[in-house]
N, C-alpha and C positions, 0 to 999 in steps of 0.2 A: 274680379273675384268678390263674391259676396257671402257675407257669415249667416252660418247654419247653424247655432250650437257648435257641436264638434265638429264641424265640416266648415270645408269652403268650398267653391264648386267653379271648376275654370273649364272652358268650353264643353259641357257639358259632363265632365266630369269630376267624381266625389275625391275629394282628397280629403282626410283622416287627420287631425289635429288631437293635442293631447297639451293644459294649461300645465307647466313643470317649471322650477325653481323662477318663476314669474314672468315666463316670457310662453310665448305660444311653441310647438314642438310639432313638427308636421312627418308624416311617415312618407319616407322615400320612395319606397315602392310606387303611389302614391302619385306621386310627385312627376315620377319617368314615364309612370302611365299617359300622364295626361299630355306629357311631352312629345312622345315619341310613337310612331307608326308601325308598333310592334305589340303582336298577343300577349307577347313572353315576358313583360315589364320586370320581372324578378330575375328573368336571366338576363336582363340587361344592366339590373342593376349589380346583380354577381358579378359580370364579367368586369363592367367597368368600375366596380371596388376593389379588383384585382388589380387591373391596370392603372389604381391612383394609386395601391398601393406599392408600387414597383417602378412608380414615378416617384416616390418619396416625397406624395401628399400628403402635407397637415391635416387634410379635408377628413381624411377616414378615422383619424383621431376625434372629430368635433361630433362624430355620427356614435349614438348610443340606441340601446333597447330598450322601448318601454311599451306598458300593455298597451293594446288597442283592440277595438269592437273588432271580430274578423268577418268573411261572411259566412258561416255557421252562427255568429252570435256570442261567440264567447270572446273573450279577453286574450289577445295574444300578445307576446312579444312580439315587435317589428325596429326595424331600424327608424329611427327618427334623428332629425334635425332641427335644430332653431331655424330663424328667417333669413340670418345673415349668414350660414354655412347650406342651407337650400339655396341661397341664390350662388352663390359659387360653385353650386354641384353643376347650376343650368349651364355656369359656361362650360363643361364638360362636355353637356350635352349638343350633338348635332341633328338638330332639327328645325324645321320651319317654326312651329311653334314657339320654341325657344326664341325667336329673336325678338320677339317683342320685349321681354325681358333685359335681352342683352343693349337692347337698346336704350331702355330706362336707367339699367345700371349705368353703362357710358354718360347718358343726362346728369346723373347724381352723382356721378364721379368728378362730374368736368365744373359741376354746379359747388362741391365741396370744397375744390381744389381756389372758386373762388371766392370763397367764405373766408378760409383761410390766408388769402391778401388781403380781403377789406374786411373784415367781421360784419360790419352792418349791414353787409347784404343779407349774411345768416338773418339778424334782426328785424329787415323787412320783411323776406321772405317766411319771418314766421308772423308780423305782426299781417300777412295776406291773409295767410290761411287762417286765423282767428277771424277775419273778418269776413271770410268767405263763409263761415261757421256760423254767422252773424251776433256777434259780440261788438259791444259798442267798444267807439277808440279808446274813451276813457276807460275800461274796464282791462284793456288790451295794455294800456302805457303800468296798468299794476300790478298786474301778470309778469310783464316782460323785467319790470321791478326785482319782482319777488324769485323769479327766476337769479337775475344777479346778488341779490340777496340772499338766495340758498347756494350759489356756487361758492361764492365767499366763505362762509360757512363750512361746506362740505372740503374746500380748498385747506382749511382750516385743519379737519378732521386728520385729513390724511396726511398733513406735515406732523402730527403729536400724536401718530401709530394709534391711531383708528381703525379698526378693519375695515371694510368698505364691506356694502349688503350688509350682512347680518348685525354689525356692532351701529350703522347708521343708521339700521332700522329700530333699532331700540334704540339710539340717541333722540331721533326724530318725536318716536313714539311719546318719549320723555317732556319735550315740547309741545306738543299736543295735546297731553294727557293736564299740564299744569296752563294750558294755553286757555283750552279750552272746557277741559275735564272730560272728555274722550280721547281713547290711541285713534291712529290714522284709519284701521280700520273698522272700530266703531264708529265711528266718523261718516263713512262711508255706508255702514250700515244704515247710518239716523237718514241720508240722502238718497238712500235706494239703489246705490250704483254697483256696479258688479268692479269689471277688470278697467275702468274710467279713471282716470287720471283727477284724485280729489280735487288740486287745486283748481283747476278747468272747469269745477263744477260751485266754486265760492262766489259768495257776489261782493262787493267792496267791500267790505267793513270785518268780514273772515280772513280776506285776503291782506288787508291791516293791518289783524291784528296775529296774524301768521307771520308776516314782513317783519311784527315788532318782535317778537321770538326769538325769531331764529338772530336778527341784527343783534339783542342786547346779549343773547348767547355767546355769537361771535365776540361782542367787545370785552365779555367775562370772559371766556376763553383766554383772550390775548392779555389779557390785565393778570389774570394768575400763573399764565404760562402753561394752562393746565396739558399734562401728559397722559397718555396712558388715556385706556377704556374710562376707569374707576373716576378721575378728578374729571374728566367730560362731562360724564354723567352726571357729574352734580355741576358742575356750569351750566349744562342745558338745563335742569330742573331751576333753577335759580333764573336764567332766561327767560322761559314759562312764565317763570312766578309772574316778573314783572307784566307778560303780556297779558296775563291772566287779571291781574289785580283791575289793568288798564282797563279791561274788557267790560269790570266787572262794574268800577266808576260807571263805564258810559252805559251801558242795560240800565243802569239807575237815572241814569238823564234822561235818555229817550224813551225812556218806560218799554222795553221789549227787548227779548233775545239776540246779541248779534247772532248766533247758529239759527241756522235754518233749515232745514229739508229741502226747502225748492233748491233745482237745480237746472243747468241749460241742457238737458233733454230734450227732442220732440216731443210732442204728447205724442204720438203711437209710441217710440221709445218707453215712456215713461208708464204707459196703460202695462207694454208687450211685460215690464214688470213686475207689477200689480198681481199678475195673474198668477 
């Protein structure tokens, strides 16, 4: 599958995407098309929302309506799904096509199941694919850092009734705003990146002093006990400070910006941008 804009495109055909509450959202209909050996893709998908529903599937509960391009051109309601209630629609489905699918899943099922005896395989298996990315080790061991660094952190959040998404997105923001003096997505803006993962796109010394952040945050957090939304929010701002202040010393030593725009893009990525 390769990205189109709002399409992705599996053996030769279009399937319909829609970016919704931060994750990608794909139209079903869509989906069974490209599945299955039938004109009627809509009445397969009718029939068999019937029969999940009469199974006492979760699945039809996770399926909502939202607009999409139709082919007239105009804006329609269709059923749509995220990635992980799309892949559980395929095991529904019988067909040849489907099993490539079903076989991936089984990969990552059996692959998860041994993450979860040894952790460090998770660990390697993500320090591969950074590498496969081509990102150097050392760049890789402060990622994988900062990563533990922000669990802790967000571990944090949700033992002293943090909401999770929306109240971490503005805790976050809080940190980054006093970090650096951009929110995450201003941030992102000054870097060029669209729906990319910020941190994946810092080079050591962002990713430093992102690390120093969120850690002095955490240790104010635990030091005041802080609860609630309201006293976070000023432990992260307070966090910040200190990372921010750090920041601000070393730009004076080394005479230049730790922030920077460049990011690990291709250049055609980074032109297809530009444009």
């Amino acid at each position: 599958m390769e990205e189109k804009n709002a399409l992705v495109v599996f053996q030769d055909k279009n399937i319909r995407r829609i970016w919704f509450q931060d994750e990608w959202y794909f139209s079903v209909v869509d989906v069974v098309g490209a599945l299955i050996d039938n004109k009627r893709p809509r009445k397969y998908w009718s029939d068999l929302k019937i029969k999940l529903i009469r199974e006492g599937s979760e699945l039809s509960e996770k399926i909502g309506q939202l607009k999409l391009i139709a082919e007239d051109g105009k804006l329609r309601e269709t059923d749509c799904a995220n990635t992980q209630s799309i892949l559980r629609l395929i095991q529904s489905i019988h067909s040849p096509r489907a099993e490539p699918f079903k076989l991936w899943l089984a990969k990552v099922g059996y692959e998860r199941v041994q993450e979860i005896e040894n952790p460090e395989l998770a660990q390697e298996r993500m320090k591969s694919l950074y590498e496969q990315k081509g990102y150097s080790k050392e760049w890789i061991e402060k990622r994988l850092r900062g990563i533990a660094v922000r669990q802790e952190l967000t571990d944090e959040w949700k033992a002293r009734d943090v909401k999770e998404k929306v109240e971490f997105a503005i805790l976050t923001n809080e940190i980054s705003k006093a970090t650096f003096g951009k929110t995450v997505e201003e941030y992102k803006d000054f870097k060029g990146l669209n729906k990319e993962n910020l941190r994946d796109h810092m080079n050591d010394l962002e990713l430093i002093f992102t690390m120093l952040g969120e850690k002095v945050t955490t240790e104010i957090t635990k030091a005041k006990d802080a609860q609630g939304f309201k006293e976070n929010k000023k432990a992260t701002k307070e966090g910040g400070e200190v990372a921010g202040n750090a920041r601000k010393d070393a730009e004076k030593k080394i005479g230049k910006s730790v922030s920077t725009n460049e990011n690990y893009l291709t250049e055609p990525e980074k032109r297809k941008r530009l444009k």
